[in-house]
N, C-alpha and C positions, 0 to 999 in steps of 0.2 A: 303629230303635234302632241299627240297623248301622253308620252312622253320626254317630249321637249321643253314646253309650254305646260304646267301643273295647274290647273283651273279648281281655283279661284287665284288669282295675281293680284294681291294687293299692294301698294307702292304707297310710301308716306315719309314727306318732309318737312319743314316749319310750316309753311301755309297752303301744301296740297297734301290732297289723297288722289291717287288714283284708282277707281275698281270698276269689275266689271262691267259695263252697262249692261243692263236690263231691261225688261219690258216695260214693268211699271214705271217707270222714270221716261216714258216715253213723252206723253201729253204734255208733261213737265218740263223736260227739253224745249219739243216743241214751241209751248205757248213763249217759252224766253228767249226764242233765238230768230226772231222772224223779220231782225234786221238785216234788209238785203246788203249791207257793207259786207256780212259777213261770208256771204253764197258768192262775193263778182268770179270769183276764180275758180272754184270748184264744182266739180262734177254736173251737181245739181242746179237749177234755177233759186230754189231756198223757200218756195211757197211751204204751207200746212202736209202738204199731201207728200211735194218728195221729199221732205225731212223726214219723213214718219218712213215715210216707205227705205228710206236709205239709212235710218237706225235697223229697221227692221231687220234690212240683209246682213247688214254686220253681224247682229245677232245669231241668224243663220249662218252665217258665214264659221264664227266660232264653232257653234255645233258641227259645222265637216271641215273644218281643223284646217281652214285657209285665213283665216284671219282672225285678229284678238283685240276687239273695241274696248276703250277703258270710256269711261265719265269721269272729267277731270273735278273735283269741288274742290271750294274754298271749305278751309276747314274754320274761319274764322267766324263764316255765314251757312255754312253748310249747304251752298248752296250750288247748283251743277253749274259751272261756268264754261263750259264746253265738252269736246269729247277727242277722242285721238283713238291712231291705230294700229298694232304693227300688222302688215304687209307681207303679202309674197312669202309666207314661212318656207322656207329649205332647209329644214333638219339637217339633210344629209349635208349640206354643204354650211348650215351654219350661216345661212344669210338670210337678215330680212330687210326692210322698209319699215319705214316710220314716215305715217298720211293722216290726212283724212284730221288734219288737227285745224283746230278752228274755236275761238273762244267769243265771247262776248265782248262787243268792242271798245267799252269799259273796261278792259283786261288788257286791253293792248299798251305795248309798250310799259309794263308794270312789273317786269321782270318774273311773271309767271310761268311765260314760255320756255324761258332759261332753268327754271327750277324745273316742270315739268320733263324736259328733255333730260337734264341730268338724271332725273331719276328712273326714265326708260332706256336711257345709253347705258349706264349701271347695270340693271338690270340684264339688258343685254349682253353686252360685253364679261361681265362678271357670275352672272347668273347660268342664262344660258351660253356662252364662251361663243358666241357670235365671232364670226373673222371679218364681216362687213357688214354694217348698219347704211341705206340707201338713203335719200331724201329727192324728191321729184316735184317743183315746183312746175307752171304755166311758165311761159320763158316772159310774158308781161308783166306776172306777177311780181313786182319790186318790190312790195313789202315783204312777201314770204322768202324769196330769196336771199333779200338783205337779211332777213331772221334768220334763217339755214346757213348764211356764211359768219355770222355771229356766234356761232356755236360752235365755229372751227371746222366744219365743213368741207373736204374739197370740191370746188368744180369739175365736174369729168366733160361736162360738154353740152351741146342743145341736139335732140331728138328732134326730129322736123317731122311737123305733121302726121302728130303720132293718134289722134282723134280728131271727131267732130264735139264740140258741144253746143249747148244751146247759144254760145255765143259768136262759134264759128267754129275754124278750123282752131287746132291748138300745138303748138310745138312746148316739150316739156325741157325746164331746164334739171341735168341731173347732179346729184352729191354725193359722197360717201364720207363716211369713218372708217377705216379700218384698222384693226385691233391696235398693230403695232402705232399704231397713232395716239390711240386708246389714252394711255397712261397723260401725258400731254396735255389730250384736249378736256380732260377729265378734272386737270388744276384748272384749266384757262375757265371751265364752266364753271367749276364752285367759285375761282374768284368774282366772275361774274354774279352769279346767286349772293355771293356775301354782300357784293357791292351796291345789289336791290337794297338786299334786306336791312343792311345798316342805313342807307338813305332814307327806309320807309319807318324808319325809329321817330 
């Protein structure tokens, strides 16, 4: 990932920044995000302790170059309004995922997630010349899914029973980009992005 991936990745457009997460913005995250809307589907239960401890890994996780956590903020309020991550890096073959994204439920549906993604599909695809960008929702998960096919997305299929979590068994539904699509889905999202942003005029 050393490099692939040039650490520090900063990413910025009208009303986000994306960068690195960090330690110290840890408490900080924390103390903001401890509405369980935000935990039903992912990984974790969402108390004080496994947010803390699942920023934490990320953290480490960049450090042995398996994964690259951002903190998404509003640049309007400066303030963290969630966190995102690419996944699964494969240098050699030029494929990751993009997880672990989750904003404040205030943020939903506000065309953040659209601007967001555009500007880690970008990167991706244009940056590091990625040939397939992933997405792996809960196959229950209907809002995230519906988010991941909004963004132009394909379907590849459902994985059955691919974990346990704290809320059962879970089958994962999966998505991709891939390059040659790239150009395409790359209009359909900034229209989208335009069409927040003029609405929020």
């Amino acid at each position: 990932m050393r490099n692939w991936i040039r650490h520090p990745v900063i990413l910025e457009s009208r009303r986000i920044l994306l960068v690195p997460l960090v330690e110290q913005e840890i408490d900080q995250i924390v103390a903001s995000s401890l509405d369980e809307r935000i935990w039903t589907y992912l990984p974790i239960q969402g108390t004080a302790s496994d947010i803390r401890t699942a920023l934490q890994e990320a953290i480490q996780a960049r450090a042995q170059q398996t994964q690259y956590p951002f903190s998404i903020v509003d640049k309007q309020t400066g303030q963290t309004i969630g966190t995102t991550r690419l996944l699964k890096l494969d240098p050699i073959n030029r494929t990751l995922e993009i997880g672990w994204t989750w904003y404040l439920p205030i943020y939903w549906g506000t065309g953040y997630n659209e601007e967001c993604k555009l500007l880690l599909l970008n990167y991706c695809f244009e940056d590091l010349k990625t040939i397939r960008v992933a997405f792996i929702a809960g196959e229950k998960n209907i809002r995230s899914r519906k988010a991941i096919e909004r963004l132009g997305a394909k379907f590849e299929g459902i994985f059955r029973n691919v974990a346990i979590r704290h809320d059962g068994k879970r089958s994962s539904a999966c998505y991709s980009i891939i390059d040659e699509e790239w150009p395409e889905t790359k209009v359909h999202l900034e229209n989208l992005v335009n069409s927040k942003l003029t609405g929020a005029r």
